[in-house]
Each structure stands twice: as C-alpha cells, then as structure tokens.
C-alpha positions as a Markdown table, in Angstrom:
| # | Residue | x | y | z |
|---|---|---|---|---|
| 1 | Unk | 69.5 | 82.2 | 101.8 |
| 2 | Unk | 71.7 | 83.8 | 103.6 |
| 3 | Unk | 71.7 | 87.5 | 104.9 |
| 4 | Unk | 74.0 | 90.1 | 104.0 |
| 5 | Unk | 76.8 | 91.0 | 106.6 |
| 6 | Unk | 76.9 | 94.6 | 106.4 |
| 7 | Unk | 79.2 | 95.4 | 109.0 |
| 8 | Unk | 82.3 | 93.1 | 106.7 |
| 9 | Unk | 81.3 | 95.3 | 103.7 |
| 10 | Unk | 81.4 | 98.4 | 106.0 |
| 11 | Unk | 84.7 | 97.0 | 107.2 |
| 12 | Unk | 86.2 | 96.1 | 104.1 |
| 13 | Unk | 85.1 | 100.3 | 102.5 |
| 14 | Unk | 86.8 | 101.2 | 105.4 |
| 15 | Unk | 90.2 | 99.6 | 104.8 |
| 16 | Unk | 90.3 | 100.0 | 101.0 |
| 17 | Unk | 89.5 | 104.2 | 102.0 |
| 18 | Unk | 92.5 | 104.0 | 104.8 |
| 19 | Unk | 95.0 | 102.2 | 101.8 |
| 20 | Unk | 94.1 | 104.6 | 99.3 |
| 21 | Unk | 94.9 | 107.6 | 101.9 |
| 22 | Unk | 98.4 | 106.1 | 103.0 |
| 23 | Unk | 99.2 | 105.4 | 99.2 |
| 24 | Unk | 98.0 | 109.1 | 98.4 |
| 25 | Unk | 100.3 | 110.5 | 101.3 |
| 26 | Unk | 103.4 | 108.3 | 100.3 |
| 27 | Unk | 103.0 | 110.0 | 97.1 |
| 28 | Unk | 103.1 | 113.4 | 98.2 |
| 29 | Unk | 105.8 | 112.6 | 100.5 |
| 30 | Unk | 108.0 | 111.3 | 97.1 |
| 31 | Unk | 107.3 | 114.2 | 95.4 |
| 32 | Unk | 108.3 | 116.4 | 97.8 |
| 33 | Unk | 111.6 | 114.6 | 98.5 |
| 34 | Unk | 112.4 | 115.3 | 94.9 |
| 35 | Unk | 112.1 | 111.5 | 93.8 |
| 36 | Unk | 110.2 | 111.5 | 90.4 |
| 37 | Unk | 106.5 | 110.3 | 90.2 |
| 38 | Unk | 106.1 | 107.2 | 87.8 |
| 39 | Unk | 102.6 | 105.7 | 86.6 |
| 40 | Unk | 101.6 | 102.2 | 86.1 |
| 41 | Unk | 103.9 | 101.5 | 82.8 |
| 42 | Unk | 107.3 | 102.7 | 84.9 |
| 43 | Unk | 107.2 | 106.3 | 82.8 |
| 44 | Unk | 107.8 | 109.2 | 84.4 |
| 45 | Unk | 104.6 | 111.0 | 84.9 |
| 46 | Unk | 103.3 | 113.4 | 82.8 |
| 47 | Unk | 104.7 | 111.7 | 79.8 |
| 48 | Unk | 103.1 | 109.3 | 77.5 |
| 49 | Unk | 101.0 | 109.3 | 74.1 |
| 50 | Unk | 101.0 | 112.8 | 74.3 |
| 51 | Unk | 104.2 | 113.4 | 74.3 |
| 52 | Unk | 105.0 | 110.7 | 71.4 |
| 53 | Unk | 103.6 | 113.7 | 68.6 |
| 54 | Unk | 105.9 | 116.1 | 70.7 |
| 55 | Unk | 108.7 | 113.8 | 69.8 |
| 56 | Unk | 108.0 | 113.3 | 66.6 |
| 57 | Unk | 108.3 | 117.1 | 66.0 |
| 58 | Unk | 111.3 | 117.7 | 67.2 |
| 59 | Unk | 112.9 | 114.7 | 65.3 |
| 60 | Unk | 111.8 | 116.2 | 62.4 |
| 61 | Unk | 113.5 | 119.5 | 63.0 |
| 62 | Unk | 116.7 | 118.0 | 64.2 |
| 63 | Unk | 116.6 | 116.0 | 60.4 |
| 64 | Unk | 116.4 | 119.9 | 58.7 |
| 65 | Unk | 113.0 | 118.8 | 57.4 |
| 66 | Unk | 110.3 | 121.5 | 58.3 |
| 67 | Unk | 108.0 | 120.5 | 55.8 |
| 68 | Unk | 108.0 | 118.8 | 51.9 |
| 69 | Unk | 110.9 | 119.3 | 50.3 |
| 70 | Unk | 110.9 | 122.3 | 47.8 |
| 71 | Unk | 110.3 | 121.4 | 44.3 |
| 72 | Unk | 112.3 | 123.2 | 40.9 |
C-alpha cells in the first residue's frame, strides 16, 4: 500500500485557499467599480425566490386587485 503524500494535499489546500482569495478580491474590485454582482444562475445578486412573492404582489396591485372582489 502506498503512503499518503502529504506535502501534494498541503500543496493542493494551499492553491484552492490562494484561488478563492483572488476570486474573493476580483469581486470586491467589481463591486466597487460599479459593475453589478451576478450569482451562479446570471441574476443579479440579491434577487431570486425571494423576490418572486415580491413580484407577485406588486402585479396584483398594478391589476387593482387588493384582495377578493367585493360581493352584493
């Protein structure tokens, strides 16, 4: 069997840790140029199923619908 090369592993924490820094600060750097933040699915961050029921709402009020319709 053969014996664990710990100084590869160590190697390859190492460069996944320095990737994740660089990607972290290019980031930062977007955001402070002004240049809107997106997440995985191309969305602008911050948006998402959350703000689906948001929409929904304001649909609604645009339609003059607030709630059932009044009964005589």
């Amino acid at each position: 069997m053969a014996k664990p090369n710990y100084s590869f592993e160590k190697r390859q924490r190492e460069l996944a840790k320095k990737k994740k820094k660089e990607d972290k600060a290019r980031e930062k750097a977007e955001r402070r140029a002004g240049a809107p933040a997106t997440d995985a699915a191309g969305e602008p961050a911050g948006e998402g199923a959350a703000g689906g029921a948001g929409d929904a709402a304001a649909e609604a009020a645009q339609a003059g619908g607030a709630g059932p319709a009044p009964t005589a």
